[in-house]
C-alpha positions in Angstrom: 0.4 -15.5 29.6 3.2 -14.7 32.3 3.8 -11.4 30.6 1.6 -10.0 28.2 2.2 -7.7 25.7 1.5 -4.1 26.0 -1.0 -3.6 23.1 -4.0 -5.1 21.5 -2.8 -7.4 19.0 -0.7 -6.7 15.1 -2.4 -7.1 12.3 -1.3 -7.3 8.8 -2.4 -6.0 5.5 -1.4 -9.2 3.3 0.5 -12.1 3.7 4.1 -11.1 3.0 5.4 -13.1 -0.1 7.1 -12.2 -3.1 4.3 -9.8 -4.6 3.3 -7.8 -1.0 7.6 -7.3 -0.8 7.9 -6.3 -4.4 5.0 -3.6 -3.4 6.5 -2.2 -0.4 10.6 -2.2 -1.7 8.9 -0.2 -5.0 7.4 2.1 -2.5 10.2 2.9 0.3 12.9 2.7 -2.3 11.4 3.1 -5.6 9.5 7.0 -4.6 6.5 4.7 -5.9 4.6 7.2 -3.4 1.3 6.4 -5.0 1.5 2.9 -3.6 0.9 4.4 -0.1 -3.6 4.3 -1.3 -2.6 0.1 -2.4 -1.1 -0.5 1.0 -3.8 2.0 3.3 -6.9 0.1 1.1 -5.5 -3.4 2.2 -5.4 -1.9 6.2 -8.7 -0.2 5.8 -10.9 -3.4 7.2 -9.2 -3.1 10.5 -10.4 0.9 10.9 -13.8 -0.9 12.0 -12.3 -2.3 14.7 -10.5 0.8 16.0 -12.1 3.0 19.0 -13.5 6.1 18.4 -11.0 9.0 19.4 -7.9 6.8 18.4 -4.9 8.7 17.5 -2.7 7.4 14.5 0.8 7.8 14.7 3.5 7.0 12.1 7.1 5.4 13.0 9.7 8.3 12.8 12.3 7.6 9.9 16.1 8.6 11.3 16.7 12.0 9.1 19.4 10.5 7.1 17.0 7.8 6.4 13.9 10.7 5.7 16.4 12.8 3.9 17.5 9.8 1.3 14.0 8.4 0.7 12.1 12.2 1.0 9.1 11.0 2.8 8.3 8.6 5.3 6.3 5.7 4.3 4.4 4.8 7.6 3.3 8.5 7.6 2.0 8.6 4.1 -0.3 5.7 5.2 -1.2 7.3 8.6 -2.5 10.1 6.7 -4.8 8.0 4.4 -6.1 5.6 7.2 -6.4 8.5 9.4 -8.4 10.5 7.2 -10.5 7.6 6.1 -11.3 6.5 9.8 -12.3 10.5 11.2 -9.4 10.1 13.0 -6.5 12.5 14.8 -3.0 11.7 13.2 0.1 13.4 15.6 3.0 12.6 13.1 5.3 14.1 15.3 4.4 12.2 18.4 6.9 9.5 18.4 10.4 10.5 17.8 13.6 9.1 16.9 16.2 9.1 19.4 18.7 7.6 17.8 19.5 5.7 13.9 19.3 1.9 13.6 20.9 -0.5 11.2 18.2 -2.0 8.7 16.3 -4.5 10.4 15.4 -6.9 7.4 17.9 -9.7 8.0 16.9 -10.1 11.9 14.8 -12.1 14.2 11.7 -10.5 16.0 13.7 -10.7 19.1 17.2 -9.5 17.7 15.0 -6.2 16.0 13.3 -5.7 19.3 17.1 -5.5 21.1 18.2 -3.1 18.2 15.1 -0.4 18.5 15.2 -0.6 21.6 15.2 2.9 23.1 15.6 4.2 19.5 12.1 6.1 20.2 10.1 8.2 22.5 7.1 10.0 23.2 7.4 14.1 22.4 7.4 15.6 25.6 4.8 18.0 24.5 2.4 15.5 23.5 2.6 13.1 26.8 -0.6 14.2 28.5 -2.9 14.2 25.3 -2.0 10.3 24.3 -2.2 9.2 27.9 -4.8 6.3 28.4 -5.9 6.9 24.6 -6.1 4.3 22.0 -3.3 4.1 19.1 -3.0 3.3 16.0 1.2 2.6 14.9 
């Protein structure tokens, strides 16, 4: 490849269909919290593969997004995986620089031009993630 990505490969819990989308609109939207041990015991085969020292880190939610849901999905998760691998979790290591439109309806490459610049590393955090292994 020309231009490889910056990261190690994606890897997904399930195949997304009408059941794995059911699961995950019941959980964001529905304040199905409990859903978050479903989804982290479907991601739990990749914590094998994972280096040790890797830090997990949750996607940010926009605080009118945190505010209307009351908890941030990716971060409930985190916490599971994170706790079930011996891992560190910083959920305040990425954060949100800006709000973006929902990105349901768009292409991989129209998403990636809408977050773009929407996050960044806390300053205070920049040194300890350096040349470390993470887990998004």
């Amino acid at each position: 490849m020309a231009s490889p990505p910056l990261h190690n490969g994606i890897k997904a819990a399930v195949a997304y269909c009408d059941l794995a989308r059911t699961v995950v609109l019941r959980f964001k939207y529905g304040r199905r919290i409990g859903l978050a041990y479903t989804i982290a015991a479907h991601l739990r085969r990749y914590l094998e593969h994972l280096p040790d020292g890797a830090i997990f880190i949750p996607v940010p939610l926009h605080w009118t997004r945190l505010w209307g849901r009351s908890f941030n999905q990716a971060e409930l998760i985190a916490r599971i995986l994170a706790k079930d691998a011996g891992q560190t979790l910083i959920p305040d290591l990425l954060v949100r620089k800006r709000r973006t439109q929902a990105l349901g309806k768009y292409s991989a490459r129209e998403r990636a031009k809408i977050v773009s610049g929407a996050f960044a590393i806390s300053p205070r955090y920049a040194d300890r993630v350096r040349g470390k292994n993470i887990a998004l």
